[in-house]
DSSP file (Angstrom, degrees, kcal/mol; ACC not computed):
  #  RESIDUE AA STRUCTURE BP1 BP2  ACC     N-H-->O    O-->H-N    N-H-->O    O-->H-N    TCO  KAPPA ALPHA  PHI   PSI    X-CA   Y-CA   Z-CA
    1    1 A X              0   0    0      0, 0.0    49,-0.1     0, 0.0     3,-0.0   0.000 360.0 360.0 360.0 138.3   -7.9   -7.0  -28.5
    2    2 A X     >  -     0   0    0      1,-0.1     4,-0.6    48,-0.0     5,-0.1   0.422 360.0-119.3 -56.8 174.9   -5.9   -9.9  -28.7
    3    3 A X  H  > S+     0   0    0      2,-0.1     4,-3.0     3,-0.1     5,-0.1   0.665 121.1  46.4 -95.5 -38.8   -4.5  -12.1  -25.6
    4    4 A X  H  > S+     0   0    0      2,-0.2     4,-0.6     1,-0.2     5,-0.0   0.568 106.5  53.2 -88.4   5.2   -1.2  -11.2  -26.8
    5    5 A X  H >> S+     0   0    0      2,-0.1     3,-2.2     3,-0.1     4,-1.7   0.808 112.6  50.7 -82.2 -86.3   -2.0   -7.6  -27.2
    6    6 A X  H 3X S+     0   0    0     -4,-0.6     4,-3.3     1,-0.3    -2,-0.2   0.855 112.0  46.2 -39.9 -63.1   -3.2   -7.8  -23.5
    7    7 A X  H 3X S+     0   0    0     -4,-3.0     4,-2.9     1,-0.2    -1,-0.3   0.751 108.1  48.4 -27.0 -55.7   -0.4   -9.2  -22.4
    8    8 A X  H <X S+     0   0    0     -3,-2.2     4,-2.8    -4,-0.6    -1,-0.2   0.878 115.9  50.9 -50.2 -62.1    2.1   -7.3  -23.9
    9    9 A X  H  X S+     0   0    0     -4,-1.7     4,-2.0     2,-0.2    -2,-0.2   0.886 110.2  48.2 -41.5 -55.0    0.0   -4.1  -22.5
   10   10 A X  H >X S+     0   0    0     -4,-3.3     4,-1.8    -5,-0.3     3,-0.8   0.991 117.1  42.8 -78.4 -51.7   -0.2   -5.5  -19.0
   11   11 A X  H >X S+     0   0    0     -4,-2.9     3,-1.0     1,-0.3     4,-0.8   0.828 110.7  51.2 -40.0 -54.4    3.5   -6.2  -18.9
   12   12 A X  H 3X S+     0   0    0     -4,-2.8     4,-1.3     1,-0.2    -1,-0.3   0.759 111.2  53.8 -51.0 -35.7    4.6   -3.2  -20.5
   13   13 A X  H <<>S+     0   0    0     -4,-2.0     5,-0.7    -3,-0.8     3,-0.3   0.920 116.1  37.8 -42.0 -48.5    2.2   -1.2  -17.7
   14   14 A X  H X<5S+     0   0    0     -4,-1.8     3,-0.7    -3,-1.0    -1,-0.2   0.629 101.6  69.8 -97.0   7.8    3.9   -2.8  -15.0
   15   15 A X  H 3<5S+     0   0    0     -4,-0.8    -1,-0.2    -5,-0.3    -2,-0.2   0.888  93.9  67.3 -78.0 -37.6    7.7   -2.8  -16.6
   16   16 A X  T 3<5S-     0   0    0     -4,-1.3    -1,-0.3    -3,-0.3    -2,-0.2   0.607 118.3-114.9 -62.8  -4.2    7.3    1.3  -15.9
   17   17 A X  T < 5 -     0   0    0     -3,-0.7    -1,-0.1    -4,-0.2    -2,-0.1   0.791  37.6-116.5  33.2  62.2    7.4    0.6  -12.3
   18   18 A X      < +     0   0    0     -5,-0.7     2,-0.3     1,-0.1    81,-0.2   0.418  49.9 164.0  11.1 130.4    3.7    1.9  -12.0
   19   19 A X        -     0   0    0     77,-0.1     2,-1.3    79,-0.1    77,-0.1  -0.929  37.2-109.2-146.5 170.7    3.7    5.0   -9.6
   20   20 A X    >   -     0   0    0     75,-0.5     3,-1.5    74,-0.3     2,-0.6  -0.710  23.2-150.9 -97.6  99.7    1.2    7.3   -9.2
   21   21 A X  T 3  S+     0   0    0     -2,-1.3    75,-0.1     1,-0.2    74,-0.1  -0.410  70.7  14.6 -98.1 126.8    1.3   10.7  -10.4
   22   22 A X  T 3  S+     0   0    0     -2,-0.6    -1,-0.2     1,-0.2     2,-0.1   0.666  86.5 112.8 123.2  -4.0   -0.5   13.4   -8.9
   23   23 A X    <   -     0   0    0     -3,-1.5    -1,-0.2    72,-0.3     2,-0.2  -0.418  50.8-126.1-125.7-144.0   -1.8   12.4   -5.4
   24   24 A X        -     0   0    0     67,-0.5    71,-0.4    69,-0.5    -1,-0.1  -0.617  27.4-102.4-141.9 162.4   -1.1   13.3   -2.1
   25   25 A X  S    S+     0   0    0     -2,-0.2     2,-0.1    69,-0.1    69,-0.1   0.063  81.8 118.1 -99.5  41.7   -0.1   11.6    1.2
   26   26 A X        -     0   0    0     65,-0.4     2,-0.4    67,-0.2    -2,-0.1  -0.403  68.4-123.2 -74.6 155.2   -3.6   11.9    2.4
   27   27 A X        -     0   0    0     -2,-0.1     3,-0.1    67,-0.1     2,-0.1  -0.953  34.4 -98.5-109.0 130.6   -5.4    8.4    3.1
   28   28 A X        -     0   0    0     -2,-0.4     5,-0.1     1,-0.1    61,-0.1  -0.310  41.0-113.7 -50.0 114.4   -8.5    7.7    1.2
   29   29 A X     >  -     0   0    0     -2,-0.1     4,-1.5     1,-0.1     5,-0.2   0.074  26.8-115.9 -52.9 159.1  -11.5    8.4    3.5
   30   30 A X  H  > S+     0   0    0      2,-0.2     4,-1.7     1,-0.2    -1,-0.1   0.990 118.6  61.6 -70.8 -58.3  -13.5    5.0    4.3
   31   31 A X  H  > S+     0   0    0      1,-0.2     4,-1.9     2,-0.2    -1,-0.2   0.815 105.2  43.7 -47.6 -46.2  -16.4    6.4    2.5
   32   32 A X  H  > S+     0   0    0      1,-0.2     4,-2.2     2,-0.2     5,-0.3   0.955 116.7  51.1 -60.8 -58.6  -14.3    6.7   -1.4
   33   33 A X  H  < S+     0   0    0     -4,-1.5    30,-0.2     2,-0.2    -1,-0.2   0.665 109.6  47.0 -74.5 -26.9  -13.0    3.4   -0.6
   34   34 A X  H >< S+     0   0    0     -4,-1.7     3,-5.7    -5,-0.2     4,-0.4   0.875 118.3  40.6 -54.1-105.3  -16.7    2.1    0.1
   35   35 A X  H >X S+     0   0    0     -4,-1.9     4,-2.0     1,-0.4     3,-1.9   0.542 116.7  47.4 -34.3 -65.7  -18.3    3.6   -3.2
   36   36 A X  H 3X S+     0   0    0     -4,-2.2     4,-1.2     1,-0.3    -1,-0.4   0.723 113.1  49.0 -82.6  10.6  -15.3    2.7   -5.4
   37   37 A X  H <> S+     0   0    0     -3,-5.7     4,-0.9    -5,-0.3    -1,-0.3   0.903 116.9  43.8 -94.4 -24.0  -15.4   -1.0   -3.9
   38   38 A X  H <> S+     0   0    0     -3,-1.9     4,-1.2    -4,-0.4     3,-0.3   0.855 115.9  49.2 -72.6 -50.4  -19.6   -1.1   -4.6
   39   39 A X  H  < S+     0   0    0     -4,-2.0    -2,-0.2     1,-0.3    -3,-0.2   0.845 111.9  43.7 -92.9 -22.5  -19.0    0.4   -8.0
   40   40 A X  H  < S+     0   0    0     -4,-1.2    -1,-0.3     2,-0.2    33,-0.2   0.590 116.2  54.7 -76.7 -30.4  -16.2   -2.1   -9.1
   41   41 A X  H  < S+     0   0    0     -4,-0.9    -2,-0.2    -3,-0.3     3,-0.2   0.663 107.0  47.5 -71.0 -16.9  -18.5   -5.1   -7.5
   42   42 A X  S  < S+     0   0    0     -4,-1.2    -1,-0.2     1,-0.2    -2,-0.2   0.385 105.4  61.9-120.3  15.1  -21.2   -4.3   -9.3
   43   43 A X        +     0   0    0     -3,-0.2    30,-1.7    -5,-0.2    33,-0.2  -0.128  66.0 103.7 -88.6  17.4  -19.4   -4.0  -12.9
   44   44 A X        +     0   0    0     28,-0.2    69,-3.6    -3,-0.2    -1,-0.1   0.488  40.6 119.7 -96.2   1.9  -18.2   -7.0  -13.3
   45   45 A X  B     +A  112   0A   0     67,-0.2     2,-0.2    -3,-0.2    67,-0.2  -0.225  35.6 156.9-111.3 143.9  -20.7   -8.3  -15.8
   46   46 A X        -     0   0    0     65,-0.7    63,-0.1     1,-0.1     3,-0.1  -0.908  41.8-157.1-173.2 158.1  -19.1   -9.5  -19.4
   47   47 A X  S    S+     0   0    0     -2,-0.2    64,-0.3    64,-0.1     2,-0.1   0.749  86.3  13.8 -89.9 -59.3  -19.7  -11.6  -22.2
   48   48 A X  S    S-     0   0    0     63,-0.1     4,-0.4    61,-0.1    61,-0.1  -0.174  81.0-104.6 -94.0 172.7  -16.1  -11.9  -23.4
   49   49 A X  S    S+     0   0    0      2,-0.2     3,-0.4     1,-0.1    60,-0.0   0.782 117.8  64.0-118.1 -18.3  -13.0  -11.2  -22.0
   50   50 A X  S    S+     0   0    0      1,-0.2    24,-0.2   -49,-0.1    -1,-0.1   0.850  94.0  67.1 -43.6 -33.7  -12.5   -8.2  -24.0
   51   51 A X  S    S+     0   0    0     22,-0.1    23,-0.9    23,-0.1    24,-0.3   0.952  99.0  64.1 -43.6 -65.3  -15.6   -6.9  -22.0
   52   52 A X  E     -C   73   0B   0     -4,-0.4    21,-0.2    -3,-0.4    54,-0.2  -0.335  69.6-158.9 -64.8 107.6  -13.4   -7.0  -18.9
   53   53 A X  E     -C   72   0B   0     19,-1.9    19,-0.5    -2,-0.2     2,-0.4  -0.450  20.3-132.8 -78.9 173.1   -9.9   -4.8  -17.8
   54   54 A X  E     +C   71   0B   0     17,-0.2     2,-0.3    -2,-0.1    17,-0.3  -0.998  38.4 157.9-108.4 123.4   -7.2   -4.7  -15.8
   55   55 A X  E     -C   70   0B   0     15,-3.4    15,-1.5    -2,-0.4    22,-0.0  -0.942  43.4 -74.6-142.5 178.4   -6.5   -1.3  -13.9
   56   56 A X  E     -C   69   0B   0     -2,-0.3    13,-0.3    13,-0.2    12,-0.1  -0.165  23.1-146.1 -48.2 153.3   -4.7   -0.1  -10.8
   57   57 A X    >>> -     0   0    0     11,-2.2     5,-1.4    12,-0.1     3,-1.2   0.036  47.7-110.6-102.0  30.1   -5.9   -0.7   -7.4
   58   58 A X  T 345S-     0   0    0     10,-0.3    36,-0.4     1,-0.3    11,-0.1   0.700  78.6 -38.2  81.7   5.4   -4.6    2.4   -6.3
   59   59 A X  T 345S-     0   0    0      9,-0.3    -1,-0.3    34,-0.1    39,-0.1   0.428 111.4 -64.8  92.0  -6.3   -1.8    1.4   -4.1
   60   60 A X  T <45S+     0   0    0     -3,-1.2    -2,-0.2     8,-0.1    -1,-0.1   0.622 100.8 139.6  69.5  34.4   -4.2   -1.3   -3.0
   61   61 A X  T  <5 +     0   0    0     -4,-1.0     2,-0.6    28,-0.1    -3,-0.2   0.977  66.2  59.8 -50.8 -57.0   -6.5    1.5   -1.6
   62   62 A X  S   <S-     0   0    0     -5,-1.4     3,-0.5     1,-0.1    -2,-0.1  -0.642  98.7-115.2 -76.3 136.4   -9.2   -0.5   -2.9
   63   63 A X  S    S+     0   0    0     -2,-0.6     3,-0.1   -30,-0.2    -3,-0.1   0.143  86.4  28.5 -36.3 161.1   -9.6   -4.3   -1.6
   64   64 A X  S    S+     0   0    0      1,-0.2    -1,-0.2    -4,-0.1     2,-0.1   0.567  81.4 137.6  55.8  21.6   -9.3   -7.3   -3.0
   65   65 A X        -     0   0    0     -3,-0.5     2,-0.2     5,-0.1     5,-0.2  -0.416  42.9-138.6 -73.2 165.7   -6.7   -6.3   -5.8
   66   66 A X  S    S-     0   0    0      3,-1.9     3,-0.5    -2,-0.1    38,-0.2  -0.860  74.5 -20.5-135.1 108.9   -3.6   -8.4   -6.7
   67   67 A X  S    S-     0   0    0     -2,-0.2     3,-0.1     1,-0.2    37,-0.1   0.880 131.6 -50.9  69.3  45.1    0.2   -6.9   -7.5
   68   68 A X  S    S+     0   0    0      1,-0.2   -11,-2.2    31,-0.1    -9,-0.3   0.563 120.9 100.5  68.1  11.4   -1.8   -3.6   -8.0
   69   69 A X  E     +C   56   0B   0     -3,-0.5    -3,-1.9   -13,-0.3     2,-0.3  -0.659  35.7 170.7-110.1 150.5   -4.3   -4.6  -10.3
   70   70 A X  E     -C   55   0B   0    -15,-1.5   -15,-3.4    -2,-0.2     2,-0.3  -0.915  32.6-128.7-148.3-170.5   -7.9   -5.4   -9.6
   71   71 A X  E     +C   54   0B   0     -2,-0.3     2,-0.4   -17,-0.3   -17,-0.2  -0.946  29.2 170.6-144.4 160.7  -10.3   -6.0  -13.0
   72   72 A X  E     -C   53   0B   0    -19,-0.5   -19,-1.9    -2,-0.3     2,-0.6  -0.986  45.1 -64.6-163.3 122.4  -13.6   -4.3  -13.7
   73   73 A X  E >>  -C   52   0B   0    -30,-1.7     3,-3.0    -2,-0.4     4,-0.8  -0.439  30.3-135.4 -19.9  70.0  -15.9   -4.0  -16.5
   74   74 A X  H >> S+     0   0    0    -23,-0.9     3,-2.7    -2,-0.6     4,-2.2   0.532 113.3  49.4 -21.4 -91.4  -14.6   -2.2  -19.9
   75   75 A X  H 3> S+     0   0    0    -24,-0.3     4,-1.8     1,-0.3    -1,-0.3   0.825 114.8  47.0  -3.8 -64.2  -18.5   -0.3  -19.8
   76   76 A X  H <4 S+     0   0    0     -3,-3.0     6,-0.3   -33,-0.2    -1,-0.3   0.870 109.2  48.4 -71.5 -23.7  -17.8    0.6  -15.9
   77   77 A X  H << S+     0   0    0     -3,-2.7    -1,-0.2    -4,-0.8    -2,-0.2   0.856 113.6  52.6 -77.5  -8.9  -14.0    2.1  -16.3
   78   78 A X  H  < S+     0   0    0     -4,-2.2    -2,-0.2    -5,-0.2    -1,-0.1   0.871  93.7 101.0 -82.5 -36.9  -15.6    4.4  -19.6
   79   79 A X  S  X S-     0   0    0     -4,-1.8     4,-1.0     3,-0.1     3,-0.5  -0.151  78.5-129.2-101.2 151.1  -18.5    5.8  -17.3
   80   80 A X  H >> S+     0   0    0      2,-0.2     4,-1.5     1,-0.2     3,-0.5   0.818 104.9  63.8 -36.2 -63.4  -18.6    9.1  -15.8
   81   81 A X  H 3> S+     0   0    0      1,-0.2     4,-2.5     2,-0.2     5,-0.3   0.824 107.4  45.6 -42.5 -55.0  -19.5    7.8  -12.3
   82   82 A X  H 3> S+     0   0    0     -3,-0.5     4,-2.7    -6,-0.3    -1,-0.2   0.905 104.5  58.4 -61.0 -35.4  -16.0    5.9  -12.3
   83   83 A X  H <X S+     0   0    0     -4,-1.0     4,-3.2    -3,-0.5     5,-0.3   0.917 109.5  43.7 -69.8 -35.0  -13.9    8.7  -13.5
   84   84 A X  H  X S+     0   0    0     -4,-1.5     4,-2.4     1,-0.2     5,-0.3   0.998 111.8  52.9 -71.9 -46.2  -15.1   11.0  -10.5
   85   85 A X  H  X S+     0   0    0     -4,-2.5     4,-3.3     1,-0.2    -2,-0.2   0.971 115.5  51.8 -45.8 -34.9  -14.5    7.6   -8.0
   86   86 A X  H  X S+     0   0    0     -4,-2.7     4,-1.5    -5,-0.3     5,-0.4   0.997 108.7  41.6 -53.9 -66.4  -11.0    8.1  -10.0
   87   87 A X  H  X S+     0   0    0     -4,-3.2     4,-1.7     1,-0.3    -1,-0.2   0.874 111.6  54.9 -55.4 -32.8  -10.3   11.4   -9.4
   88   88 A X  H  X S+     0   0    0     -4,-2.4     4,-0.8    -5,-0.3    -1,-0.3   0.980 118.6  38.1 -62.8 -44.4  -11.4   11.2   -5.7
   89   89 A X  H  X S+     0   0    0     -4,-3.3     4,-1.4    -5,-0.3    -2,-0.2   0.605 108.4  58.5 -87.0   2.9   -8.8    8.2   -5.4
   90   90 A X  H  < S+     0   0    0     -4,-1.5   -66,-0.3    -3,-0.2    -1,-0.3   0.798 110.0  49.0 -82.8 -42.6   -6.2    9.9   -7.7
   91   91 A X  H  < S+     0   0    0     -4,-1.7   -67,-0.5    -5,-0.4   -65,-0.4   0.843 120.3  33.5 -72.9 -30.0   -6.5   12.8   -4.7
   92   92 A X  H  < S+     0   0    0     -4,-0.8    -1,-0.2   -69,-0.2    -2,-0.2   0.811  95.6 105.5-119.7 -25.1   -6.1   10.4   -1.5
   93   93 A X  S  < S-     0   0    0     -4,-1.4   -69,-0.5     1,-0.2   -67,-0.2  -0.026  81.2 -90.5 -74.3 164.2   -3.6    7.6   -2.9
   94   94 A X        -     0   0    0    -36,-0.4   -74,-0.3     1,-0.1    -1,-0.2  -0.211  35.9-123.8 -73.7 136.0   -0.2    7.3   -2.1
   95   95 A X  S    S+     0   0    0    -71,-0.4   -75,-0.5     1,-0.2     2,-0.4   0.869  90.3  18.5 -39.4 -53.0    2.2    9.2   -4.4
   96   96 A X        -     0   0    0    -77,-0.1     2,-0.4   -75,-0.1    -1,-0.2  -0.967  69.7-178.5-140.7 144.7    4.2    6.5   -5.4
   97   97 A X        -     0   0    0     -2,-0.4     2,-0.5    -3,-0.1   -38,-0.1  -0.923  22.0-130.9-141.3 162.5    3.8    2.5   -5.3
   98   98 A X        -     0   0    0     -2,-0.4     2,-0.3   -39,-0.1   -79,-0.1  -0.758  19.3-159.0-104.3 134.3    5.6   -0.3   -6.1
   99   99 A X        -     0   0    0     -2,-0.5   -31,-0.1   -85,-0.2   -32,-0.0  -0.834  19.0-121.9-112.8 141.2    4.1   -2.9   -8.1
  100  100 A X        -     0   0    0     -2,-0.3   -83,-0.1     1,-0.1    -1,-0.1  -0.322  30.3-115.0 -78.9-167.0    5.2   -6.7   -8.3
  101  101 A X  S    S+     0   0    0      2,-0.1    -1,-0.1   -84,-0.0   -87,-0.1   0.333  81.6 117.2 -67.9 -10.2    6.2   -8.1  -12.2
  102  102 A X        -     0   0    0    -88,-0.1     2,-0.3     1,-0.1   -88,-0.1  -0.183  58.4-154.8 -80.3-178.2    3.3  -10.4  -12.0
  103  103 A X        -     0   0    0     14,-0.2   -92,-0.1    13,-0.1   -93,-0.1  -0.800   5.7-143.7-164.2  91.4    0.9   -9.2  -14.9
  104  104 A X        -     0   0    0     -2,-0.3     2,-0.3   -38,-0.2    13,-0.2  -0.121  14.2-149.9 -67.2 150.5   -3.5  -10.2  -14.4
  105  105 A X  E     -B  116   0A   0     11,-0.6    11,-2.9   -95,-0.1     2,-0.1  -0.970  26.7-116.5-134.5 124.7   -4.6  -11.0  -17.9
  106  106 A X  E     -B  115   0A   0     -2,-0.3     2,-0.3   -54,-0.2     9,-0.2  -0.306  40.1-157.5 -89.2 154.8   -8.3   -9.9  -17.6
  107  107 A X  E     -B  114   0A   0      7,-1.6     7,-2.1   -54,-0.1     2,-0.5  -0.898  34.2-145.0-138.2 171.4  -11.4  -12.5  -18.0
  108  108 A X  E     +B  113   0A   0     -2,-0.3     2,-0.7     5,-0.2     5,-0.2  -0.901  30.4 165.2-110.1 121.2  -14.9  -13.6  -18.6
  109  109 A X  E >  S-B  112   0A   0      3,-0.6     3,-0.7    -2,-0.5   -63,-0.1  -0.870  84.2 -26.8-129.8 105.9  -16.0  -16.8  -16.2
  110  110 A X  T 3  S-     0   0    0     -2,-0.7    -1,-0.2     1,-0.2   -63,-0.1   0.946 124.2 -50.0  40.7  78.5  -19.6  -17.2  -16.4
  111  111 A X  T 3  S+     0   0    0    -64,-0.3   -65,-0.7    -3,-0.1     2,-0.3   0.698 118.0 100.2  24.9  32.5  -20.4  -13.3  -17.2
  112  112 A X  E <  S-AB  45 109A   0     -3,-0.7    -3,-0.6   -67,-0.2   -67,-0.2  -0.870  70.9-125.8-140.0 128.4  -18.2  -12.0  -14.3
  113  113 A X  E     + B   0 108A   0    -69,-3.6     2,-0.2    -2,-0.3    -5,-0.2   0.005  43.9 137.0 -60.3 164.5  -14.7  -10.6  -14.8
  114  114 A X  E     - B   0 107A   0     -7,-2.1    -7,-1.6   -42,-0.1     2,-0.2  -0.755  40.6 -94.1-157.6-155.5  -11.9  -11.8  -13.0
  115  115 A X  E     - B   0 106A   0     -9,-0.2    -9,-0.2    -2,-0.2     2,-0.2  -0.918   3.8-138.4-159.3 139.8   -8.3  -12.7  -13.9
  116  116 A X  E       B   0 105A   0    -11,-2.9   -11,-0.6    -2,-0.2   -13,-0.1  -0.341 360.0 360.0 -84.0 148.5   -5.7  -15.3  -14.9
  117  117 A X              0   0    0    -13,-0.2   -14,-0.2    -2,-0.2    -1,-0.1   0.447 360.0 360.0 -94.5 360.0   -2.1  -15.1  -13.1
């Protein structure tokens, strides 16, 4: 994928005015916030910056996100183990959130993702 593919993508994500469909106004137990903050810390690993994503933080359930993004390894958003941390935070996050315009363009900096502003 392109830079200007990503781009395009992350703007167009955040142009719907992100919400979250499907969860509850339950608050994410400390333990799902633990696991998914361990499983996103220890994913970070890339070659490339295609390696890398941009995805919701959830409402900024999880830490250390920025304007509702946080970035994660391609490998680690595919894997089984994250889609049940998903579905657990899909159940506890707030129904709907507001996201700024700003738009992470995901990267590789010495084989750990991050993101450019």
């Amino acid at each position: 994928m392109t830079w200007w593919t990503r781009t395009v993508s992350a703007v167009a994500y955040l142009a719907m005015g992100v919400t979250m469909g499907g969860c509850s106004d339950e608050v994410c137990d400390e333990a799902t916030v633990d696991r998914a903050t361990a499983f996103i810390d220890t994913h970070q690993s890339c070659e490339v910056d295609a390696d890398c994503i941009v995805m919701s933080d959830y409402c900024a359930t999880i830490p250390g996100g920025w304007c509702g993004q946080i970035t994660m390894s391609r490998a680690g958003k595919e894997s089984a183990e994250w889609r049940s941390i998903a579905a657990e935070l899909e159940g506890c996050s707030p129904e709907e959130c507001s996201t700024c315009a700003g738009a992470m363009i995901p990267t590789c900096t010495a084989g750990s993702c991050g993101g450019r502003r």
